[in-house]
C-alpha positions in Angstrom: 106.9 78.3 94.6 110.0 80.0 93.8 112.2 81.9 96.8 111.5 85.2 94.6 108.0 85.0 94.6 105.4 87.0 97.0 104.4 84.8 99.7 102.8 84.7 103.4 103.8 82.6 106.5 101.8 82.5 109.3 104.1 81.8 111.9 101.9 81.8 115.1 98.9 82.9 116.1 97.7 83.7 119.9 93.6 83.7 120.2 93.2 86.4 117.1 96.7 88.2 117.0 99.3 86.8 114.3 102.7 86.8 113.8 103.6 86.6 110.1 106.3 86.7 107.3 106.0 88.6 104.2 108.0 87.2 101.2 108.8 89.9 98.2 111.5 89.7 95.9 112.7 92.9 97.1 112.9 92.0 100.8 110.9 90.2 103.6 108.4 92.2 106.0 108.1 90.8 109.4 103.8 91.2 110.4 102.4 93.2 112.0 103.9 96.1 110.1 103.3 99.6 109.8 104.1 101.3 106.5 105.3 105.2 106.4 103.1 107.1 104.1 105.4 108.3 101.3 102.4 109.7 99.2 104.5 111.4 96.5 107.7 109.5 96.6 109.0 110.5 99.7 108.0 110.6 103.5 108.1 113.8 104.1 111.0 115.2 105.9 112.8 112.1 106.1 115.8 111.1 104.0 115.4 107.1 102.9 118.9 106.0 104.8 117.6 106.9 107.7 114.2 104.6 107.0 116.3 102.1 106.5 118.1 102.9 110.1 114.4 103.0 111.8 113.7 99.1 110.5 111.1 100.0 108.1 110.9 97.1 106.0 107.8 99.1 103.5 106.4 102.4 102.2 103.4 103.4 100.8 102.7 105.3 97.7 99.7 106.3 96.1 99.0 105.9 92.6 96.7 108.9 92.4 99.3 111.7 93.1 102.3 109.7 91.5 99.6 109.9 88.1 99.3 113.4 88.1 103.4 114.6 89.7 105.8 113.1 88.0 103.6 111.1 86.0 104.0 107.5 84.6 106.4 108.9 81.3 108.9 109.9 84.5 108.1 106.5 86.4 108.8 104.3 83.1 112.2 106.1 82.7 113.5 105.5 86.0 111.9 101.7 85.7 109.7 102.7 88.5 109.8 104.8 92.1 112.0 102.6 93.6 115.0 103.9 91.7 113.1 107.2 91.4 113.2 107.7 95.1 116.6 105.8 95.8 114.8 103.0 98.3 115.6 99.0 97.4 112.7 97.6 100.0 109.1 96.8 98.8 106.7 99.4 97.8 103.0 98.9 98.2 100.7 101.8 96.4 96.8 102.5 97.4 95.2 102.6 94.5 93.3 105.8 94.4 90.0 104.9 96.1 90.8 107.2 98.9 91.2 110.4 96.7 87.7 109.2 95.3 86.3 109.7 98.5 88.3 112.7 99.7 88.3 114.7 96.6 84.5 113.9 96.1 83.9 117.1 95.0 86.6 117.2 92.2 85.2 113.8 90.5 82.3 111.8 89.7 81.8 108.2 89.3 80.6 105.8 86.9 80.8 102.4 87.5 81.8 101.3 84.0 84.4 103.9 83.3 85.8 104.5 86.8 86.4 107.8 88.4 86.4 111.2 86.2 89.0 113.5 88.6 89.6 117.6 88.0 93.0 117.5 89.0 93.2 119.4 92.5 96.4 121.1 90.9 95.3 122.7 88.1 91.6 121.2 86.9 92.7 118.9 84.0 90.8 116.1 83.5 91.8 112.5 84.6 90.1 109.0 83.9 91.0 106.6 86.8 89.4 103.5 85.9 90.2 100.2 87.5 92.7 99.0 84.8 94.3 102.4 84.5 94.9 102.2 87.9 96.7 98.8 87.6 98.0 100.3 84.6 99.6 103.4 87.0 100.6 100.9 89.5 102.7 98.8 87.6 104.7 101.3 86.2 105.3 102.5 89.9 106.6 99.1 90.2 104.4 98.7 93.0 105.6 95.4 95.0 102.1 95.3 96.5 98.7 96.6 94.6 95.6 97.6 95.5 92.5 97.6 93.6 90.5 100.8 92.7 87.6 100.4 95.2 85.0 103.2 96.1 85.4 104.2 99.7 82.1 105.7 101.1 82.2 108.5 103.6 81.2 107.3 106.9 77.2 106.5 106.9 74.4 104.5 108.4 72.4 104.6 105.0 72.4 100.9 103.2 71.7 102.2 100.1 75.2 103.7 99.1 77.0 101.4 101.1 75.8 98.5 99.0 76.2 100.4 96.2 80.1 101.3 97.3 80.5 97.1 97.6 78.6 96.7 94.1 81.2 99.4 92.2 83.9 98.2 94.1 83.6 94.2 93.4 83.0 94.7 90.0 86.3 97.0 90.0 88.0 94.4 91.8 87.4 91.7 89.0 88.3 94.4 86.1 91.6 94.9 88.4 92.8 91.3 89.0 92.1 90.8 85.0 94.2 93.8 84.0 96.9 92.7 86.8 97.0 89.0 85.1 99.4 86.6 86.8 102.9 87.4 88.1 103.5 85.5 91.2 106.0 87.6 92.3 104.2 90.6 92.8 100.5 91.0 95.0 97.4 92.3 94.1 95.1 93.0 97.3 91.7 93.2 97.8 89.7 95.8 100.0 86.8 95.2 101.7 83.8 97.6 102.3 80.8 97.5 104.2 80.8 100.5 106.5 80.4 100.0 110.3 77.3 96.7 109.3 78.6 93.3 109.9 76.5 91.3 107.2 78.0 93.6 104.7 81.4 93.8 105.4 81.0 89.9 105.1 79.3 90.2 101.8 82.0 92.1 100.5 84.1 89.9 101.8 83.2 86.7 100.6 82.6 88.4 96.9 86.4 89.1 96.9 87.5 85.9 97.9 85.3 84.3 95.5 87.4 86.4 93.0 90.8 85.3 95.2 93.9 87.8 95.8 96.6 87.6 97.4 95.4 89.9 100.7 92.9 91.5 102.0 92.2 95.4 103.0 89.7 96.4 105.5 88.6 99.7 103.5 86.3 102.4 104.9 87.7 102.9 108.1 89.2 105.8 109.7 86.8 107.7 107.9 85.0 109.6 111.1 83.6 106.7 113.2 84.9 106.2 117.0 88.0 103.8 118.1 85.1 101.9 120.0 82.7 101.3 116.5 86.0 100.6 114.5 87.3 98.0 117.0 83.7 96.4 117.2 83.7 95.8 113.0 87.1 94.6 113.5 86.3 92.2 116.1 83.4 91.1 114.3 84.7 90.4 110.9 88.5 89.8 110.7 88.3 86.4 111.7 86.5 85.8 108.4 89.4 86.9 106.5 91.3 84.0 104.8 93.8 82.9 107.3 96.5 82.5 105.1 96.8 85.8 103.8 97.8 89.0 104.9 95.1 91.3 106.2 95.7 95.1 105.9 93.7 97.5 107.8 94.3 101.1 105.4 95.1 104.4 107.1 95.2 103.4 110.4 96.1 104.7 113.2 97.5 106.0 116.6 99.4 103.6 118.2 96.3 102.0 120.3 94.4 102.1 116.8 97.4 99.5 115.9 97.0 97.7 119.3 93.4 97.6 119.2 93.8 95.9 115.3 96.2 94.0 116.0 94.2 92.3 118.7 91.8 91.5 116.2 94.2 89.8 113.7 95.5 92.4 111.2 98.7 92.2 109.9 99.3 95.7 108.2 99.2 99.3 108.6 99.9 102.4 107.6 99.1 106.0 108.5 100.7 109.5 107.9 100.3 109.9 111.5 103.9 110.0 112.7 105.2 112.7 109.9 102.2 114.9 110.4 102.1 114.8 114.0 105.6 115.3 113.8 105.1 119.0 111.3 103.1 120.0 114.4 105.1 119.2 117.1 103.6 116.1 118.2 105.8 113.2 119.5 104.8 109.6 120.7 107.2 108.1 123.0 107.0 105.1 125.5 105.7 108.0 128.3 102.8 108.7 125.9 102.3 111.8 123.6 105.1 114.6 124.0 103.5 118.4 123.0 106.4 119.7 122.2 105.0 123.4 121.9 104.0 123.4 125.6 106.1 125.7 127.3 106.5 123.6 130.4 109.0 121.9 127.8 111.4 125.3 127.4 113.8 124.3 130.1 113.7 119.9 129.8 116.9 119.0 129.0 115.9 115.5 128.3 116.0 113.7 125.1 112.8 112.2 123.4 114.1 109.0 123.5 117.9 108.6 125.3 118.1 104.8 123.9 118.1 105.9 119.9 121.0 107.3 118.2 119.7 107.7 114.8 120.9 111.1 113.8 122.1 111.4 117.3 118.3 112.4 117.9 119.2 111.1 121.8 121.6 114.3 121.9 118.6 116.6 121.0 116.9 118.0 124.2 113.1 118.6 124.6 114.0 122.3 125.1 115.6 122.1 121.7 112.9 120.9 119.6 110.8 123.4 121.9 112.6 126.4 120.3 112.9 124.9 116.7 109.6 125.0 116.8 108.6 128.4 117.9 110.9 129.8 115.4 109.5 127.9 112.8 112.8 126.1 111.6 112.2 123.2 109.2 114.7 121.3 111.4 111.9 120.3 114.0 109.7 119.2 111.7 112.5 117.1 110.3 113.6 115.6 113.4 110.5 114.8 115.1 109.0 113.3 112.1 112.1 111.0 111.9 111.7 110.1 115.8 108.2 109.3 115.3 108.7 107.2 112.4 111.4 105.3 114.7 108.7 104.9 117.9 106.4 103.1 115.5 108.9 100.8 114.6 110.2 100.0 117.8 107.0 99.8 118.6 105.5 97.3 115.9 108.4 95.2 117.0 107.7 95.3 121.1 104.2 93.7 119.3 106.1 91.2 117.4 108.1 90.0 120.2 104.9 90.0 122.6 103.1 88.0 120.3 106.1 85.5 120.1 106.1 85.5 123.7 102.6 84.7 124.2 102.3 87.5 126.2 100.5 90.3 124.0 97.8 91.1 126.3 100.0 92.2 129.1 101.8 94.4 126.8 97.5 95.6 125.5 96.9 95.9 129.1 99.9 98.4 129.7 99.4 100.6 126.3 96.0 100.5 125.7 95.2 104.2 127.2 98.5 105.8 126.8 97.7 106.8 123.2 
């Protein structure tokens, strides 16, 4: 295997909880990793060199908003987002499923064409079937793919959630073929089943029958408690191939991540830190910081005094309090930015834990604060 080419090192694993190395020809990302959310080529509020200054190592983008603004005729003449958006490190892209679920009512679905979408801009029609989406993906250059899956709305009833793993494995084999072979690039697949054991297994062992290079737990986050979505995770994780990365999609707060992480997933993302931060939401080591609350108008400490990233330690809690009352963009901005940064240094308090042997001390301490 060539130096260039996508790979994954396990380096050590403590009961359930890994510590891994992804490969890409674009850059290594040290697991477990959490990926901003740059939906439309760009995390919102936050300039890329100062990504780059919080350690993020990945972004997410998603191929159904990138298709319809700037479209792939833009993509192709930039050779891709990367250079679109100015950002060198890897790129992994969700591959539309999501938007099948949460714009349910602007599409319908056939499981030999795909998903038939009425643009939420302006109603103009859109075909996203599983190659198109591959199609979409590689010319967002994506460093990491997903297949097109169908992701059910949270729901006890059998019926649609077998027929959501049905669609979705016969999507996933239409996606690997349309993806062919390039070693140095992944194609991952995403596992459904709901919050039922024996199904998420089911799914499971279809898509490794087909074989990718990781797995997604899919259909999660969707409505169900911390407790149910821990208990699925506990269950069925262990099943996952243990020599690829596992990926658990739109997740979380920080004790969502804690909670996975516990069970063995390598991967996250969420747009949880930029949108808290457009509300005046911030997560420190203390726990979650409302900055609106008045009992903030006088504090003349810093969010965090330890990070100097756009000198965000000589920014007072008072500060922010008034940006945000007056509606300035600037809070939005800079709390966005600091939460971004907290994730990080805290994915990286988890990587050293786990190094340390000592990961359940560091559980034990954060567990409830989030």
């Amino acid at each position: 295997m060539s130096e260039l080419d996508f790979s994954f090192e396990l380096i050590t694993q403590d009961e359930k909880t890994r510590l891994g190395k992804i490969s890409t020809p674009r850059g290594a990302i040290d697991t477990p990793a959490f990926m901003p959310v740059g939906t439309l080529g760009t995390v919102k509020g936050v300039f890329t060199e100062d990504l780059l200054s919080t350690g993020t190592q990945i972004l997410l983008g998603n191929t159904y908003h990138l298709m319809i603004r700037p479209g792939t005729k833009i993509l192709d003449l930039f050779g891709g987002l990367h250079n679109f958006m100015n950002w060198e490190k890897p790129i992994l892209t969700d591959s539309g499923g999501f938007q099948i679920m949460s714009l349910a009512k602007l599409n319908k679905i056939d499981i030999n064409t795909g998903a038939i979408f009425s643009s939420h801009l302006d109603g103009k029609k859109f075909v996203l079937s599983p190659e198109k989406s591959i199609q979409i993906q590689k010319s967002i250059n994506s460093d990491i793919l997903m297949v097109l899956d169908e992701c059910p709305k949270l729901t006890n009833e059998k019926d649609k959630l077998i027929s959501a793993i049905n669609i979705s494995t016969n999507w996933a084999k239409r996606c690997k073929i349309e993806f062919g072979k390039n070693k140095k690039k992944a194609l991952f697949g995403i596992v459904q089943g709901g919050l039922d054991k024996s199904l998420r297994l089911d799914s499971l062992e279809k898509l490794v029958d087909i074989g990718f290079d990781g797995y997604a737990m899919g259909g999660l986050a969707v409505g169900e408690s911390q407790e149910q979505m821990f208990n699925i995770l506990n269950t069925t994780v262990s099943y996952m191939p243990k020599n690829k990365p596992r990926y658990l999609m739109g997740v979380g707060t920080p004790s969502d991540i804690l909670g996975a992480v516990k069970s063995g997933i390598d991967m996250f993302d969420c747009v949880m830190p930029t949108r808290s931060g457009r509300t005046g939401l911030a997560f420190t080591w203390q726990g979650k910081v409302n900055l609106r609350n008045a009992k903030y108008q006088g504090d003349k400490t810093p969010l965090d005094k330890n990070t100097s990233i756009r000198s965000l330690n000589m920014y007072s809690k008072s500060y922010f309090n008034h940006l945000i009352k007056t509606n300035e963009i600037l809070a939005s901005m800079l709390i966005s930015l600091h939460n971004i940064n907290f994730y990080q240094q805290f994915m990286n308090e988890i990587r050293k834990e786990i190094k340390k042997g000592t990961f359940n001390n560091f559980y034990n301490r954060y567990i409830d604060m989030f």
